[in-house]
C-alpha angles and dihedrals in degrees: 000000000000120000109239113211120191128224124199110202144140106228102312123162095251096172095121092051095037089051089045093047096046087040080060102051094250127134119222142198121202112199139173100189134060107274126166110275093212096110100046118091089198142019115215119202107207135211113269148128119330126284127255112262093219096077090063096042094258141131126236107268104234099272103331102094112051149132089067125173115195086186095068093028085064083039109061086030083065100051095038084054083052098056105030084064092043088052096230117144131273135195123192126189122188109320084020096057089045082049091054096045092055091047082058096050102263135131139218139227097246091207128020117230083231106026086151088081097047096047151004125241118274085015073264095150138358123276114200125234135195108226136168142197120256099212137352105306137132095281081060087047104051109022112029134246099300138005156142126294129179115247125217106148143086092196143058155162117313124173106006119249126235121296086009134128135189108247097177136012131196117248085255095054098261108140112251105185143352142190124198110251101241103007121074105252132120133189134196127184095199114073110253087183088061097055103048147076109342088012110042124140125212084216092065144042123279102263095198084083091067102041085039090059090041084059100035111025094034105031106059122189 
């Protein structure tokens, strides 16, 4: 049976993930209200606008942080409340790894000193970034001691939420992805669906592997 993965989101162009998602065998369902979880086998927590400050006791950092919806900030809180007490699964990229740090109690770096290596103006095209995994975990495993993500982002992980650990780290110390120590979740600041199938790169991994394991390893039938 295919697994079913739910997207909260408000009017996004969704398009990479969708193709990834579809490429991989997986339903989805992209929603901009509250619904039951109870027939989704995985909440993914997409890229997008900044997040309030607010929710990490922060405030707002001059103009760098901006575009900010507090609507689907309350909205994917809530599912990812939902699901992180059900126990199902959750995977976060970019905005949705941020998102999953703050639930936990974490903050951000609202700016990066050098947010110039980590975006274009505008996000109007990929950087690429060296990373590396900290320890042995599936980044190692799948993907090597070091190599080449793509880079969208002007902000990142600050001080680590609760039941948290660091996975990979950029070359320059910014956190690049994260999993909760005892409950199936996983976070990446880089954008998989940005480096697979219609959209792959031949100057970065292949991000399917990760999405793949997300599917197949963390989400059991």
């Amino acid at each position: 049976m295919k697994k079913k993965i739910l997207i909260p989101c408000f009017g996004a162009n969704l398009s990479n993930y969708e193709n990834a998602l579809q490429k991989l065998g997986a339903d989805y369902e992209i929603t901009d209200k509250l619904i039951p979880i109870t027939d989704f086998d995985g909440l993914l927590l997409p890229g997008g606008a900044d997040i309030d400050p607010i929710y990490y006791h922060q405030e707002i950092n001059g103009s760098y942080t901006k575009g900010m919806d507090r609507r689907l900030d309350k909205l994917q809180l809530s599912f990812l409340d939902q699901f992180v007490r059900a126990k199902k699964p959750v995977f976060g990229i970019c905005r949705g790894h941020q998102l999953i740090n703050v639930y936990f109690k974490g903050t951000l770096i609202q700016h990066l000193s050098n947010a110039a290596e980590h975006s274009k103006p505008g996000f109007s095209e990929d950087l690429i970034n060296e990373v590396y995994p900290v320890d042995d975990n599936i980044f190692r495993q799948i993907y090597g001691e070091r190599f080449f993500v793509n880079s969208s982002h002007h902000q990142a992980v600050d001080r680590i939420g609760e039941g948290l650990k660091v996975c990979l780290r950029c070359s320059d110390g910014t956190i690049e992805a994260m999993a909760h120590e005892s409950l199936p979740i996983l976070s990446v600041q880089f954008h998989p669906e940005r480096m697979c199938y219609d959209f792959k790169r031949d100057d970065t991994i292949d991000g399917s592997k990760i999405i793949a394991y997300y599917l197949n390893e963390m989400i059991r039938d």
